[in-house]
N, C-alpha and C positions, 0 to 999 in steps of 0.2 A: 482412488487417488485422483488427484484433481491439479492441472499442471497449471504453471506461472512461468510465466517467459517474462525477464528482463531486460528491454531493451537496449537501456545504456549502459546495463554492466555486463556488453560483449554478447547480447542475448544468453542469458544465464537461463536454462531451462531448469528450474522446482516440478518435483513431487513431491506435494503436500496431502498428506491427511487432512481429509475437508472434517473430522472432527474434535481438532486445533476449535480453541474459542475465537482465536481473530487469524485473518493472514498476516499480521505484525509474527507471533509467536510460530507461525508457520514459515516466514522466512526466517528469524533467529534460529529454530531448528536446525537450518542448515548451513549455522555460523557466516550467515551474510549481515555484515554490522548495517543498520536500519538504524536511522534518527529516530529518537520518540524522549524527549526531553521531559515528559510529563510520567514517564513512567506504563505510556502507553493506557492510559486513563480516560482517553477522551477530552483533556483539559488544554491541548495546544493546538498545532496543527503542522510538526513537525515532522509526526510519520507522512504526513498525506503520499500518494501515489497518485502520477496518472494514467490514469485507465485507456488504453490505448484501443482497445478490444475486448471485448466479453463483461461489459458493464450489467446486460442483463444474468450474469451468470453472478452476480454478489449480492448479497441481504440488501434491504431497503436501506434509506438511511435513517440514523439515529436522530434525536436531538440535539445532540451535540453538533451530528453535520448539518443539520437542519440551522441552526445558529448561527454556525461560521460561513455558512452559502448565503444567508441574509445579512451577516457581515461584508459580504464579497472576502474572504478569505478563503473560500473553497471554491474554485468554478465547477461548473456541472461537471467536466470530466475528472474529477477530483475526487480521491475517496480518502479515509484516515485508514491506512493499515489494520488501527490499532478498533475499530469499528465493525468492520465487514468481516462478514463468513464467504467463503467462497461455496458456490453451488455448481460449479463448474467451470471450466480453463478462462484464464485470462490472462494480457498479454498488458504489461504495465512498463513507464518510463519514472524515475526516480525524478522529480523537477529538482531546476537549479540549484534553489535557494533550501535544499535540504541535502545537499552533497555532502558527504564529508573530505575534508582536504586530505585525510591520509590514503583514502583511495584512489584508484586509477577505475577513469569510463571513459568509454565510448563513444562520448558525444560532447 
């Protein structure tokens, strides 16, 4: 098992199954509502997370992220949930502009 600390939701510690297809369906597991407008597809950029810690512990990125980082839509410390395998612990912030207004954070 492979842990995920959230930072602005109170530090929410995850144990996730690192053999989940993405960390998107690894936090949904533990009914924490995650934006992903696209259906978690790779097609937006609404799950993204930032990666606060443990960036070498996720999959390379895709071309998807490879895209939106040449977009400037994704900065370096930017990952799409709905992308990445986790390979080991990491410690992530939800950004602003993908909050949902029915929750309560931290920051």
């Amino acid at each position: 098992m492979t842990q995920i600390i959230i930072t602005n939701l109170f530090n929410k510690t995850l144990k996730i199954d690192p053999n989940y297809s993405n960390l998107l369906k690894g936090i949904h597991a533990h009914y924490i509502d995650w934006m992903h407008a696209c259906g978690g597809k790779g097609k937006c950029t609404t799950c993204k997370a930032i990666v606060l810690e443990g960036m070498d512990n996720v999959s390379g990125l895709t071309d998807a992220e490879k895209l939106y980082r040449a977009k400037g839509l994704l900065a370096i410390n930017e990952r799409l949930t709905c992308q990445i395998k986790l390979e080991g612990d990491i410690t992530v912030a939800i950004p602003d502009e993908n909050k949902f207004p029915h929750m309560n954070y931290s920051d």
